[in-house]
C-alpha positions as CSV (number, residue, x, y, z in Angstrom):
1,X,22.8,-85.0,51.1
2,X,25.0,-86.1,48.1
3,X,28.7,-85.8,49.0
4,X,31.3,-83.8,46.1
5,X,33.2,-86.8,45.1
6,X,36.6,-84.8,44.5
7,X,38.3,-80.9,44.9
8,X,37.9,-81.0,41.2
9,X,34.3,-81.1,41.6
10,X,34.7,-78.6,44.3
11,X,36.7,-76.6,42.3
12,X,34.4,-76.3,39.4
13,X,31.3,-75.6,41.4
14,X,33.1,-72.5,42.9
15,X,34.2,-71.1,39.5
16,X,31.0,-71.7,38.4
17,X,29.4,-69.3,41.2
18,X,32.2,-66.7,41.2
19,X,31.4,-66.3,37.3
20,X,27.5,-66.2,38.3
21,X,28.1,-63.8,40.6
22,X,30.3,-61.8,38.2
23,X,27.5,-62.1,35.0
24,X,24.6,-61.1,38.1
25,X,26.7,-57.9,38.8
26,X,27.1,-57.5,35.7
27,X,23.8,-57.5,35.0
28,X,23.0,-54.8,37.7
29,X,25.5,-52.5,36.8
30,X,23.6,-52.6,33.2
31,X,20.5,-51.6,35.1
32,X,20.7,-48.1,36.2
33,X,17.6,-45.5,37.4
34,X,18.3,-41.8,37.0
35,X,16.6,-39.4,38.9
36,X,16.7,-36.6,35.8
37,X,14.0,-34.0,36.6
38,X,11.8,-32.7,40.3
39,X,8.7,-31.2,38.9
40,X,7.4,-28.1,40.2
41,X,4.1,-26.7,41.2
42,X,5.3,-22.9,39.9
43,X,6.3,-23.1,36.9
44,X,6.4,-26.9,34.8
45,X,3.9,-28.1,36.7
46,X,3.9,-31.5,39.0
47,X,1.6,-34.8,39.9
48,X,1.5,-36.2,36.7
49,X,-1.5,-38.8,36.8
50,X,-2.5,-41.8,34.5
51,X,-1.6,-42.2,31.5
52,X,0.6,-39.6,31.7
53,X,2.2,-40.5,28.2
54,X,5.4,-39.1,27.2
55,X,5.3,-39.2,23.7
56,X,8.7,-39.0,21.8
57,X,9.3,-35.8,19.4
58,X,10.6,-35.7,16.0
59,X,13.2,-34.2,17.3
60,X,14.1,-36.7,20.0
61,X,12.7,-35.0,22.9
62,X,9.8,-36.0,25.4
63,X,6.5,-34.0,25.7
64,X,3.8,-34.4,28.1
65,X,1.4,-32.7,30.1
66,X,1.2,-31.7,33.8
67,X,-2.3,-31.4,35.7
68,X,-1.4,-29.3,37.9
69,X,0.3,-25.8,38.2
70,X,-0.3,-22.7,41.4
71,X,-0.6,-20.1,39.0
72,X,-2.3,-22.4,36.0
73,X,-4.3,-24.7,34.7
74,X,-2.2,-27.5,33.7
75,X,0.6,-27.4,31.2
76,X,2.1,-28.9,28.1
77,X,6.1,-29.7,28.8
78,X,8.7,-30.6,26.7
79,X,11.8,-32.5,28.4
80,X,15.5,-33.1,27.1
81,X,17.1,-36.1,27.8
82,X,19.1,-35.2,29.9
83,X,16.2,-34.3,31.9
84,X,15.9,-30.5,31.9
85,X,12.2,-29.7,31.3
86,X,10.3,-26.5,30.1
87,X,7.1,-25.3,29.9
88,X,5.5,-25.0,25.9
89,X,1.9,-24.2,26.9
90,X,0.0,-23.4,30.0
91,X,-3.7,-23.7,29.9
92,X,-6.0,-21.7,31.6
93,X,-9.8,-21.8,32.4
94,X,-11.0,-22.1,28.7
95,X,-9.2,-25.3,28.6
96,X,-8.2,-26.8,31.6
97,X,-6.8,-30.2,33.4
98,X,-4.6,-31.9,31.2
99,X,-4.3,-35.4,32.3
100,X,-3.1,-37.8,30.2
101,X,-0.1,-36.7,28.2
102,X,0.4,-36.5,24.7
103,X,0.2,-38.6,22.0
104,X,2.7,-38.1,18.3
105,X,0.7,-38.1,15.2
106,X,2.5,-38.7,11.9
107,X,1.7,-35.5,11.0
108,X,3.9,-34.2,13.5
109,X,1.3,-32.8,15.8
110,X,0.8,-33.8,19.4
111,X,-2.7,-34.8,20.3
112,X,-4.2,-34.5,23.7
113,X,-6.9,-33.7,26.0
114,X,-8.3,-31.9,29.1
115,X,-10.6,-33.6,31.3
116,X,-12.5,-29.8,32.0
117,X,-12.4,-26.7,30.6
118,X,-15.1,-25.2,27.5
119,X,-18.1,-23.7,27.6
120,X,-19.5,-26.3,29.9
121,X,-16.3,-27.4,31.5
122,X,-16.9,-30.6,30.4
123,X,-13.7,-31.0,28.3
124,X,-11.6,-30.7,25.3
125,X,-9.0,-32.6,22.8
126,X,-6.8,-30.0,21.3
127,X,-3.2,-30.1,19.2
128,X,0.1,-28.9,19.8
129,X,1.9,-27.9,17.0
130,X,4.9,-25.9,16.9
131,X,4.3,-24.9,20.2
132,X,0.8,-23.4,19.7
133,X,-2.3,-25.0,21.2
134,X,-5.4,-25.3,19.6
135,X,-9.0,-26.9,20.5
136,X,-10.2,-29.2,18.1
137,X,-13.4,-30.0,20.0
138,X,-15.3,-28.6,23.0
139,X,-17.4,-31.4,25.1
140,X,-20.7,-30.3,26.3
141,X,-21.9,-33.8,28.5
142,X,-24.6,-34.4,25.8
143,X,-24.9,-37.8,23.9
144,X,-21.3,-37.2,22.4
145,X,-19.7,-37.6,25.8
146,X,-17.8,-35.7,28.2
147,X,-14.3,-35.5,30.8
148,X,-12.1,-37.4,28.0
149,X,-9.2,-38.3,30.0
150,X,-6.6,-40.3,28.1
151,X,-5.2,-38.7,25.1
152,X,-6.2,-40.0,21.1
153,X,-4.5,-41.4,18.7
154,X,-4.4,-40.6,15.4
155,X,-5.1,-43.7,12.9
156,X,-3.3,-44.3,9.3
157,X,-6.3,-42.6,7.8
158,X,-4.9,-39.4,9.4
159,X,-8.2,-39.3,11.9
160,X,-8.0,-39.5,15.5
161,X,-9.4,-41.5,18.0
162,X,-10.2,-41.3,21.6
163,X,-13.2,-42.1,23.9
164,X,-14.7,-40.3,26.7
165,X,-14.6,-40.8,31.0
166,X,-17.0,-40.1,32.7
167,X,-20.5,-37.6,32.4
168,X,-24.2,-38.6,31.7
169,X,-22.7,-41.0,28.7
170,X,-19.7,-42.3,29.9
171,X,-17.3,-44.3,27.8
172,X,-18.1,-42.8,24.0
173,X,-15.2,-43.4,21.6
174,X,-15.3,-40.6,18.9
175,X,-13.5,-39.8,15.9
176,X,-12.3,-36.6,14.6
177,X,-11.2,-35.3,11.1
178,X,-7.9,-33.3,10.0
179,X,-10.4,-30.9,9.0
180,X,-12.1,-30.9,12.8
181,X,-15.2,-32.6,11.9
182,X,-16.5,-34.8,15.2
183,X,-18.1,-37.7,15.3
184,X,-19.7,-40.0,17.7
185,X,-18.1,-43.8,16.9
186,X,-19.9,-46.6,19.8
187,X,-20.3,-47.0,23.1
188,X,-17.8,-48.8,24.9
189,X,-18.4,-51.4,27.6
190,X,-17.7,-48.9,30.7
191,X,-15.8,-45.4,31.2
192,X,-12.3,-45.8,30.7
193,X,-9.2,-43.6,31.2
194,X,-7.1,-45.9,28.9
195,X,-5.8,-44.3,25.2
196,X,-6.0,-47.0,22.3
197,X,-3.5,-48.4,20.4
198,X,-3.5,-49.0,16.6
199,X,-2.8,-52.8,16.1
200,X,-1.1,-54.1,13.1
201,X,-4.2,-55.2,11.4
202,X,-5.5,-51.2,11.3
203,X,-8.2,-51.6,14.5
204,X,-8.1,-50.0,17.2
205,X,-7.7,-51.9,20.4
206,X,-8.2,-50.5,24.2
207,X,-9.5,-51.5,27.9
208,X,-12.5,-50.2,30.1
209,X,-11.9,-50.8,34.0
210,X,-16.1,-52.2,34.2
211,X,-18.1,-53.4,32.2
212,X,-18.3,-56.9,30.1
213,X,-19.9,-60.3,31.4
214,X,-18.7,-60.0,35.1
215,X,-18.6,-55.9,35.1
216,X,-15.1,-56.5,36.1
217,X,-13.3,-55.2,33.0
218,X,-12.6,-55.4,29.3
219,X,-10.4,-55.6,26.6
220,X,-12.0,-54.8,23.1
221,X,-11.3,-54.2,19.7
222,X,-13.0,-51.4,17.8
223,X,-12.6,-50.4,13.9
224,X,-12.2,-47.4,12.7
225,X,-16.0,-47.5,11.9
226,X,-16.9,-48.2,15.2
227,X,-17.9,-52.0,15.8
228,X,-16.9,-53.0,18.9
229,X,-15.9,-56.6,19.7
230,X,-15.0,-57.5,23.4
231,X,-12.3,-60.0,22.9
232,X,-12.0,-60.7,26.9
233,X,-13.9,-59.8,29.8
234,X,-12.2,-60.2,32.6
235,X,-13.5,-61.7,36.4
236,X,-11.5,-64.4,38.8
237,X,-8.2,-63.8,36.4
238,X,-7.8,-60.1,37.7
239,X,-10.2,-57.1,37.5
240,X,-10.3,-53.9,36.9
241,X,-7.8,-52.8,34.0
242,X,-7.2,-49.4,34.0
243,X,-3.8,-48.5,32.2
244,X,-3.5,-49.7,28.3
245,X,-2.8,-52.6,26.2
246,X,0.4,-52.8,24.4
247,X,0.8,-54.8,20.9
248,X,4.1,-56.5,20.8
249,X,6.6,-58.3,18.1
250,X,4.8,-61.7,18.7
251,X,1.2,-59.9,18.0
252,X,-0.5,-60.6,20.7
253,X,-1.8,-57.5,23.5
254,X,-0.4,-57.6,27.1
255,X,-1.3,-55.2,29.8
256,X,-2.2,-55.2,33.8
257,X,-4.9,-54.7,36.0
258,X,-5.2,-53.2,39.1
259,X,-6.9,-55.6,41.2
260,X,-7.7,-59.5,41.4
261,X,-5.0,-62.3,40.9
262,X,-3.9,-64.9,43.0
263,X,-2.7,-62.4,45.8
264,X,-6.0,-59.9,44.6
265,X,-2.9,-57.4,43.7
266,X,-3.5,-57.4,40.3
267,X,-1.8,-59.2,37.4
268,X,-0.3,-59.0,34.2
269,X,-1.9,-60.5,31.2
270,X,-1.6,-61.5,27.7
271,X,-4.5,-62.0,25.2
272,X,-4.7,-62.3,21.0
273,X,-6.4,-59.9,19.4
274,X,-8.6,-63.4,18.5
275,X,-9.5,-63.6,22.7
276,X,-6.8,-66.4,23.8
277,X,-6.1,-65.4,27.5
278,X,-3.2,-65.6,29.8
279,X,-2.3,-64.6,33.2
280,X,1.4,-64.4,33.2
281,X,2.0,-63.2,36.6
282,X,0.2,-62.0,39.7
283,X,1.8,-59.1,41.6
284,X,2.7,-59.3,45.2
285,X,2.4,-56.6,47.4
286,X,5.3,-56.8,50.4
287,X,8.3,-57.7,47.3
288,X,7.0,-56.7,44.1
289,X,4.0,-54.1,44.4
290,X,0.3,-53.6,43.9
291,X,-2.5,-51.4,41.7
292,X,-0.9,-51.3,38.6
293,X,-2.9,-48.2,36.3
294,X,0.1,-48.4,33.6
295,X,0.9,-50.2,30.7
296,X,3.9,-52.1,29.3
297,X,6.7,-51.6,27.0
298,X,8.9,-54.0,24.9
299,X,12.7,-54.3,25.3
300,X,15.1,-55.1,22.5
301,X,15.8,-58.5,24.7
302,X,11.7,-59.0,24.2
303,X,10.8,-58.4,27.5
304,X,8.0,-56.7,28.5
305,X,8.6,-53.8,31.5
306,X,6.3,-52.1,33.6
307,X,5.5,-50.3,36.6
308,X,3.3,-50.4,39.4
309,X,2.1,-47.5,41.7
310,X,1.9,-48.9,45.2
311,X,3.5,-51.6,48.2
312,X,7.2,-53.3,47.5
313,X,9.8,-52.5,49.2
314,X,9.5,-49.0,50.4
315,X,5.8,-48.8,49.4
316,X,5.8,-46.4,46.6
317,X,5.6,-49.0,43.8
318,X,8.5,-50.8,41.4
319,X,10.0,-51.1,38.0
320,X,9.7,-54.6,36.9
321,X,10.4,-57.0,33.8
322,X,8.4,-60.1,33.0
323,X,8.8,-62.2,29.8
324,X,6.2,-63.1,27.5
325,X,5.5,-66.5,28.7
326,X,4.8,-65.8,32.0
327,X,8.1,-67.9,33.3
328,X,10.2,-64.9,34.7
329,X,9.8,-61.8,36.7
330,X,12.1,-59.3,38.7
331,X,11.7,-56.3,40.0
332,X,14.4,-54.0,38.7
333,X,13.9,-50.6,40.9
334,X,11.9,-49.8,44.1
335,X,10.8,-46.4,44.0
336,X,11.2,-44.2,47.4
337,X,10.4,-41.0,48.6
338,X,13.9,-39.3,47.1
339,X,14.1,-39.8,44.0
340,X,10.8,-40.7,43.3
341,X,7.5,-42.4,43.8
342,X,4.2,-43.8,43.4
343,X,4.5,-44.3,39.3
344,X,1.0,-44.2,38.0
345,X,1.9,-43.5,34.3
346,X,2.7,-46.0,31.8
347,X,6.9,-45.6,30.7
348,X,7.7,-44.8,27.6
349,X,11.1,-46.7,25.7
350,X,12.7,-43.9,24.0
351,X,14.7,-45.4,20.4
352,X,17.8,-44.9,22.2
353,X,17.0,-48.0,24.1
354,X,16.3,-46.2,27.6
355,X,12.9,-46.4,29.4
356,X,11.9,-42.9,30.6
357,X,8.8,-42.5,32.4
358,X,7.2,-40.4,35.2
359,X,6.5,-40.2,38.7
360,X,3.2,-38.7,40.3
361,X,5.5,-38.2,44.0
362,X,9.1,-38.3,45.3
363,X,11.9,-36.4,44.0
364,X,15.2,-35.2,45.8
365,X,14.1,-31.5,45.5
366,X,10.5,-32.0,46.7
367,X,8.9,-35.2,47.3
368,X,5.4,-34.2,47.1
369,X,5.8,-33.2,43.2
370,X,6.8,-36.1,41.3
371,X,10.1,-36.2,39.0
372,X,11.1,-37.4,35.5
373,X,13.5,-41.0,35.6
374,X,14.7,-42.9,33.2
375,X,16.4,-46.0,33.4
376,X,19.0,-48.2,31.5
377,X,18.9,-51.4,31.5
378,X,21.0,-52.1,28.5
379,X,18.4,-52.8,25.6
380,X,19.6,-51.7,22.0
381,X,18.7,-48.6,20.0
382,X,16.0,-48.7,17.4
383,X,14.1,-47.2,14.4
384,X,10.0,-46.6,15.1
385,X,7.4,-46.2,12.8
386,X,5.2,-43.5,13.6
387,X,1.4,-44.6,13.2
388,X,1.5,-45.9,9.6
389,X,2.6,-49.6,9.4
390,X,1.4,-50.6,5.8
391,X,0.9,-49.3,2.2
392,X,2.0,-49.8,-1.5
393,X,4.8,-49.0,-2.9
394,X,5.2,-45.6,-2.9
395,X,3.7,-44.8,0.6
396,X,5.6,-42.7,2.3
397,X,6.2,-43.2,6.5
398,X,7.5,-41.3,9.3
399,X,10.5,-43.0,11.0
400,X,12.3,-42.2,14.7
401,X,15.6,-42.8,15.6
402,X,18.5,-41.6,16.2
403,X,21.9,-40.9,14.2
404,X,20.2,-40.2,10.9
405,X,22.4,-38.0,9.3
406,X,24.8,-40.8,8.8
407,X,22.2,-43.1,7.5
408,X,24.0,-44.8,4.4
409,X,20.6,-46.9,3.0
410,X,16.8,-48.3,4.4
411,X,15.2,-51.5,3.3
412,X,11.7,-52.3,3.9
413,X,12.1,-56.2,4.5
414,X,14.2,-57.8,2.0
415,X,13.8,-55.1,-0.5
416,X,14.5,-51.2,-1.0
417,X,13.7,-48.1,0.3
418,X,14.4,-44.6,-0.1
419,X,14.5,-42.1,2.4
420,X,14.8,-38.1,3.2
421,X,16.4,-37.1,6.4
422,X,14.7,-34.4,8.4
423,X,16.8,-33.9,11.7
424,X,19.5,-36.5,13.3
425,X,16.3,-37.9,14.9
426,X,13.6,-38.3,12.2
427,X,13.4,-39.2,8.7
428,X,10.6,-39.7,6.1
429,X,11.0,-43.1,4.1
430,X,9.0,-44.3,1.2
431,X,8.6,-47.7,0.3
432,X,10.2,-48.5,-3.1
433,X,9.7,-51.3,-6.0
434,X,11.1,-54.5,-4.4
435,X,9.8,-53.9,-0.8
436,X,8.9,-56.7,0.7
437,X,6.8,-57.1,4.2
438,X,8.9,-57.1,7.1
439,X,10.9,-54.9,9.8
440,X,12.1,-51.4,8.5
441,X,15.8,-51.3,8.4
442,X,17.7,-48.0,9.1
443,X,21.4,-48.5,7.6
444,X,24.2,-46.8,10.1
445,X,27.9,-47.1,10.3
446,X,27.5,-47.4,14.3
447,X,24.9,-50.2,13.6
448,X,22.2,-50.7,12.0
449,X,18.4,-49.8,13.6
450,X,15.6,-51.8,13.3
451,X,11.7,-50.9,13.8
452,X,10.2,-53.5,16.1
453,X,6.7,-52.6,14.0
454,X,6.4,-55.0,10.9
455,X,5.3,-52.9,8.0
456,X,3.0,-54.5,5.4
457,X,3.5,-53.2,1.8
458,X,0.3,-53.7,0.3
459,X,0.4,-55.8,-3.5
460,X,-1.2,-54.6,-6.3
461,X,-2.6,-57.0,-9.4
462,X,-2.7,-54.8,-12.2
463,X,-3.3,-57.0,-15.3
464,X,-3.6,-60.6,-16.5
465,X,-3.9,-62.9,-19.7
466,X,-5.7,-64.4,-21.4
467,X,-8.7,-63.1,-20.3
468,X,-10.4,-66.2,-20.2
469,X,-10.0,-69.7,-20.5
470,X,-10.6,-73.5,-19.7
471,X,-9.1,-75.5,-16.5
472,X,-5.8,-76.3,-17.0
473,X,-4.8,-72.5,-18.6
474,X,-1.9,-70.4,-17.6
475,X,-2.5,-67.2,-16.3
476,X,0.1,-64.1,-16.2
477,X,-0.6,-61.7,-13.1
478,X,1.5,-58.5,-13.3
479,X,1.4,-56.1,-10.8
480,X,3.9,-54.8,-8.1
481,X,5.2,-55.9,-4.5
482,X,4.5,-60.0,-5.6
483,X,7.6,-61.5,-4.6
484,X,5.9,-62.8,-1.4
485,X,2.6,-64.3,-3.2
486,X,1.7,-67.3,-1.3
487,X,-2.3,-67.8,-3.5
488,X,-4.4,-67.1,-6.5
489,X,-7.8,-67.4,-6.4
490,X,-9.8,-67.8,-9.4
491,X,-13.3,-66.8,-8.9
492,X,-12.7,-67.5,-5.0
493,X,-10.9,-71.2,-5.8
494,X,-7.3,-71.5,-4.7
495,X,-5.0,-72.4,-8.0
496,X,-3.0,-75.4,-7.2
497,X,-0.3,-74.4,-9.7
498,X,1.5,-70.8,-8.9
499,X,4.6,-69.7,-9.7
500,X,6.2,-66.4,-8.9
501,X,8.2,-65.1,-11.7
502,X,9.0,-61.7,-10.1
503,X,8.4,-58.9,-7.8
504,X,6.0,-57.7,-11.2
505,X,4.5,-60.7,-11.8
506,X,3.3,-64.5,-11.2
507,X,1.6,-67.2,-13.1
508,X,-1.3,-69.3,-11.8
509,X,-3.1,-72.5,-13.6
510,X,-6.6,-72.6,-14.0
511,X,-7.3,-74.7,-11.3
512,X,-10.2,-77.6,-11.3
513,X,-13.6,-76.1,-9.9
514,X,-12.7,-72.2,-10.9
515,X,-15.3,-70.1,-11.7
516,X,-15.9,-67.2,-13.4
517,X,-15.0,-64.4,-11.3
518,X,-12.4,-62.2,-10.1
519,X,-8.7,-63.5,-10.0
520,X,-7.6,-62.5,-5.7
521,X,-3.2,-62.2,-5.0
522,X,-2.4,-63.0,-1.6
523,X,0.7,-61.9,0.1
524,X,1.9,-61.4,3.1
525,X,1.5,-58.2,3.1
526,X,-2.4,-58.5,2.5
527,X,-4.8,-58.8,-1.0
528,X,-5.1,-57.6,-4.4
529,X,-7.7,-58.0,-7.2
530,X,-6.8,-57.7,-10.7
531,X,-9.4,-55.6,-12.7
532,X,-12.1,-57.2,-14.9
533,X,-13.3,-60.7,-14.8
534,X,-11.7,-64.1,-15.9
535,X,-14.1,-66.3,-17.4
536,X,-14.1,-69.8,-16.9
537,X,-14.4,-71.7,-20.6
């Protein structure tokens, strides 16, 4: 053993572990569960299962359904902060067993469905709005699909999207129209109980729990025209994914399985939307925890958290944090009979920076119902985008935050924005001339809020001149949003030359090989093609 050479050296060693130990204590004082809410079986309802999505209201609130109720069918809650919860809906035989939560459309209307219930009891997905419920489609277990299970998602083009459980078809993804029109999208790989998420590019992304090469599990992408594309099937690197993926600000999906791993506990996992795979970490039942069903969320500090249902510490399950690459994980909570347990739903991080989230057991008042938690662990406020993540100038998006009514300015990237508040907690922004691609900016006294969603404004190539012309010719673009060109094509062939004059417009040489064709903008906020056809002398 190497010998200190000095008290110096002794000194500094000790100073150096009495400030560790103040920065680790530090550190757990940050971190803080709250015990907010103990369901009931009378009135709100109790056992929330999986998903059991809280989805955050325009009016900074959380909403979510309960399964089960004595004197009901299920129930549609709405929860304050500060954790008193009341009961908006309560469902009854006609539509029945809400399990999944609700999701927030940017049309303000929760979306959501009920595993039975209809004329065959077979299932519904129905909308809240303004605390009225209505059906939007009645299952019947024929070849569109029956028991839906996780909630849908409604999809830029103001449709929403959801699959089916279980029934004689399992595992149908469907779409449905504002105006209620149904339609049956693909087959997917195996049942699933997981809801999609929209991914930046505009597809729809989700897991089945079977299915794939091994029948052990997918991940898969699916357009909103229904192609499906399984971008990993999963077999010896976990099994069995049943809660959703998660995009996050690097782009790539991460989410958990309930089974397989090093320690057959289940994992977490990251993958590209392209099918690069990772495990990042393998659960461990006696410290950490094991059958995760939930996804993952994504801190401020980019750290991913998550929860699992079962084993640690007292057995119930834990609140964890891994990072991205896989190099760090700690359990931050153990759940327990009192104050809560067994967390099969996926947590939700509210734009205040807390994570809320819900438990199907355990609660102080009675510990066979399940309670609403949240926890701090010091992560920053933010802006969110609701649904819609790209558009041209003059799209218009739905924004969630807080402190609103003191909101001095918005920029969308580099450039402006205008906005309209609605309440302290929402606000409608619109993408003005100069807006570049980037992360929405909320402007506040208190601090400014960012959206951790990247929002593309789409370019537009209006005209050009001359119309046609030999190699070597200059070529005025004008458009709008072309301050981040990065190519010109001429008749598919990159232009060597390019200079951007302005947000309106950019030049581009003729380049050697062009052909006759269609002159094609690229920015980084996606494509444009100028009307008409430049021909090549």
């Amino acid at each position: 053993m190497t010998r200190l050479k000095s008290h110096r050296s002794v000194s500094i060693v000790r100073t150096m572990f009495f400030l560790a130990v103040i920065a680790g204590a530090a550190l757990v004082q940050a971190q803080v569960y709250t015990e907010l809410y103990n369901f009931d079986c009378v009135k709100v309802g109790c056992n929330p299962n999986q998903p059991g999505l809280l989805a955050q209201g325009q009016d900074g609130g959380l909403y979510s359904t309960m399964p089960t109720q004595i004197s009901g069918d299920g129930t549609v809650i709405g929860c304050s902060l500060a954790g008193p919860c009341n009961t908006i809906f309560q469902f009854t035989d006609v539509v029945s067993g809400p399990n999944s939560g609700l999701s927030l459309g940017f049309d303000g209307n929760f979306y959501g469905t009920t595993e039975t219930g209809g004329a065959g009891r077979t299932g519904t997905v129905f909308k809240v709005s303004g605390g009225a419920m209505t059906p939007l489609y009645y299952f019947t277990d024929d070849t569109n699909g029956a028991y839906p299970w996780a909630p849908p998602v409604q999809a830029p083009d103001g449709n929403i999207y959801g699959a089916t459980n279980s029934g004689s078809y399992p595992g149908i993804a469907y779409k449905i129209t504002p105006s209620g029109v149904f339609s049956k999208l693909a087959t997917l790989p195996s049942e699933t109980q997981a809801p999609f998420i929209v991914g930046s590019d505009g597809n729809l992304y989700g897991t089945t729990p079977y299915g794939g090469d091994f029948n052990r599990g997918t991940v898969f992408q699916m357009t909103t025209k229904g192609k499906v594309k399984i971008i990993h099937n999963f077999g010896a690197d976990g099994v069995v994914p049943i809660g959703p993926v998660m995009q996050a600000s690097d782009g790539r999906l991460y989410g958990t399985t309930s089974g397989g791993g090093s320690f057959s506990q289940g994992i977490v996992f990251q993958v590209t939307t392209g099918g690069a795979y990772k495990v990042l970490h393998n659960f461990q039942t006696a410290t950490e925890g094991t059958g995760s069903t939930s996804g993952l969320v994504q801190g401020s500090d980019k750290f991913l958290y998550g929860v699992i249902e079962g084993g640690g510490i007292n057995g119930l399950g834990s609140l964890y944090k891994v990072n991205t690459t896989g190099t760090f994980f700690a359990v931050l909570h153990s759940f327990d009979k009192l104050t809560g347990g067994t967390p099969f739903s996926t947590p939700t991080l509210h734009t205040n920076g807390t994570i809320y989230g819900v438990t199907h057991t355990g609660g102080s008042q009675n510990s066979a119902y399940g309670v609403l938690y949240s926890f701090d662990a010091g992560l920053k406020p933010f802006a969110s985008l609701v649904v819609i993540w790209s558009g041209k100038v003059g799209t218009q998006v739905g924004i969630l935050g807080q402190g609103f009514s003191s909101a001095t300015g918005m920029k969308f990237g580099t450039g402006a924005g205008t906005f309209s508040v609605v309440s302290d907690t929402y606000m409608i922004a619109t993408a003005a001339p100069g807006a570049t691609t980037g992360n929405v900016t909320v402007l506040e006294p208190s601090g400014n809020l960012i959206t951790p969603q990247v929002f593309r404004v789409i370019p537009q190539a209006l005209t050009f001149a001359p119309p046609s012309g030999p190699v070597g010719t200059q070529v005025v673009i004008t458009g709008m949003s072309l301050t981040q060109t990065t190519s010109v094509t001429f008749g598919g062939v990159k232009a060597t030359i390019l200079t951007v004059n302005s947000d309106t417009q950019v030049t581009a040489t003729v380049p050697t090989g062009a052909k006759t064709g269609k002159i094609v903008v690229t920015t980084k906020g996606g494509t444009a093609t100028a009307p008409g056809t430049f021909t090549v002398n």
